[in-house]
C-alpha positions in Angstrom: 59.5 101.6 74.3 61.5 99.9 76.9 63.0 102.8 78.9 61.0 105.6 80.8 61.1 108.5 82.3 63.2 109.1 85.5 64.8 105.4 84.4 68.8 105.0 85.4 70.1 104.2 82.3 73.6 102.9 80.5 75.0 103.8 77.2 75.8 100.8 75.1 76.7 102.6 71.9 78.2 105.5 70.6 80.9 107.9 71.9 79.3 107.8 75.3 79.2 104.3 75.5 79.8 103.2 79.1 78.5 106.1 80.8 75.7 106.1 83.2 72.9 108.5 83.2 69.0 109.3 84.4 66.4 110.0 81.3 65.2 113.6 81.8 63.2 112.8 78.4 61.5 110.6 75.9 60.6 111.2 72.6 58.4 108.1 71.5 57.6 109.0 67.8 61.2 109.6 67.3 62.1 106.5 69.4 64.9 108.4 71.1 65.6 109.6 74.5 67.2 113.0 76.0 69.8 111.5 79.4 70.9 113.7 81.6 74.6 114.0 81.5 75.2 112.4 77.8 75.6 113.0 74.2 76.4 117.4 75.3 76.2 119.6 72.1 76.7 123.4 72.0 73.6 125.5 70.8 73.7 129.1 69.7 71.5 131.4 71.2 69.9 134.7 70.4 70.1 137.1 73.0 66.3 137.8 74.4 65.0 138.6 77.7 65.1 135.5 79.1 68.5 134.7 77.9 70.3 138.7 78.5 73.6 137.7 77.3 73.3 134.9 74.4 75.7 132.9 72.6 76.5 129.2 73.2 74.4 127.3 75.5 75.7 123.8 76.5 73.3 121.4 76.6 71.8 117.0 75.9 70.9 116.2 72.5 68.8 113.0 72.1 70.0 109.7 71.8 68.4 106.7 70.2 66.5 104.9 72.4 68.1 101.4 71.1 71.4 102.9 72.3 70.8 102.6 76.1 70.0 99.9 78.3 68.2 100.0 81.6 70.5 99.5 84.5 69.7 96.7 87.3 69.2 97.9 90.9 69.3 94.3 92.7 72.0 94.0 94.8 71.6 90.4 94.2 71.9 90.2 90.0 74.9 89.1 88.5 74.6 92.4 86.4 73.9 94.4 89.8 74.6 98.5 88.2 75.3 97.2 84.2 72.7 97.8 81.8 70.5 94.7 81.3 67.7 93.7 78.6 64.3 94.4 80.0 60.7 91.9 79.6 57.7 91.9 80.6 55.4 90.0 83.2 51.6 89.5 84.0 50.9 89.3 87.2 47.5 87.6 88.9 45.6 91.2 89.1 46.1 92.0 85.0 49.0 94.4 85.8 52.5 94.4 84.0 55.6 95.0 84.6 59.6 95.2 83.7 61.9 92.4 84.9 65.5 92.0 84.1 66.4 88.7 82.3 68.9 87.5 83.9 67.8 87.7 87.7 64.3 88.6 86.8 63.8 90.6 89.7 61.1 93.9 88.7 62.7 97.1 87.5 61.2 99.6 89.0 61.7 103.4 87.8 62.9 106.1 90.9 60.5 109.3 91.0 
């Protein structure tokens, strides 16, 4: 999958499209992604000790993962803070990582 955890991440499609968000979740075998911010629904909730009063609880439903872009932190990049398509690169030592095509500068996700 080309998005990760903790990624910043732009909707390109959908009613959210545009909006700018940080993955709080992947789902791999469902190849979707739960972004903190987007895509709200309402969920109806028994009332239980952890939850004393119930009712409707506002809160992300997944997205598909082919929906959202990763967004370019170089300050340099043409697309500096738009979503961009992600590849991949070797280095010497074996290791691999995400560059963005069109500066190809490394994409690194915040922790």
């Amino acid at each position: 999958m080309h998005v990760r955890r903790n990624d910043i991440i732009q909707v390109v499609a959908g009613d959210d499209s545009g909006k700018t968000g940080k993955i709080l979740d992947v789902i791999t075998k469902q190849n979707r992604v739960i972004v903190e911010g987007i895509n709200y629904i309402q969920k109806h909730v028994k009332r239980s000790e952890k939850n004393q009063q119930g009712g409707r609880v506002q809160m992300e439903a997944p997205i598909q993962a082919s929906n959202v872009l990763v967004v370019c932190q170089n300050k340099n990049c043409e697309k500096s803070g738009k979503g961009v398509r992600t590849g991949r690169k070797f280095l010497d030592n074996g290791d691999k990582i995400r560059v963005c095509y069109k500066c190809g500068s490394e994409i690194i996700a915040p922790d």
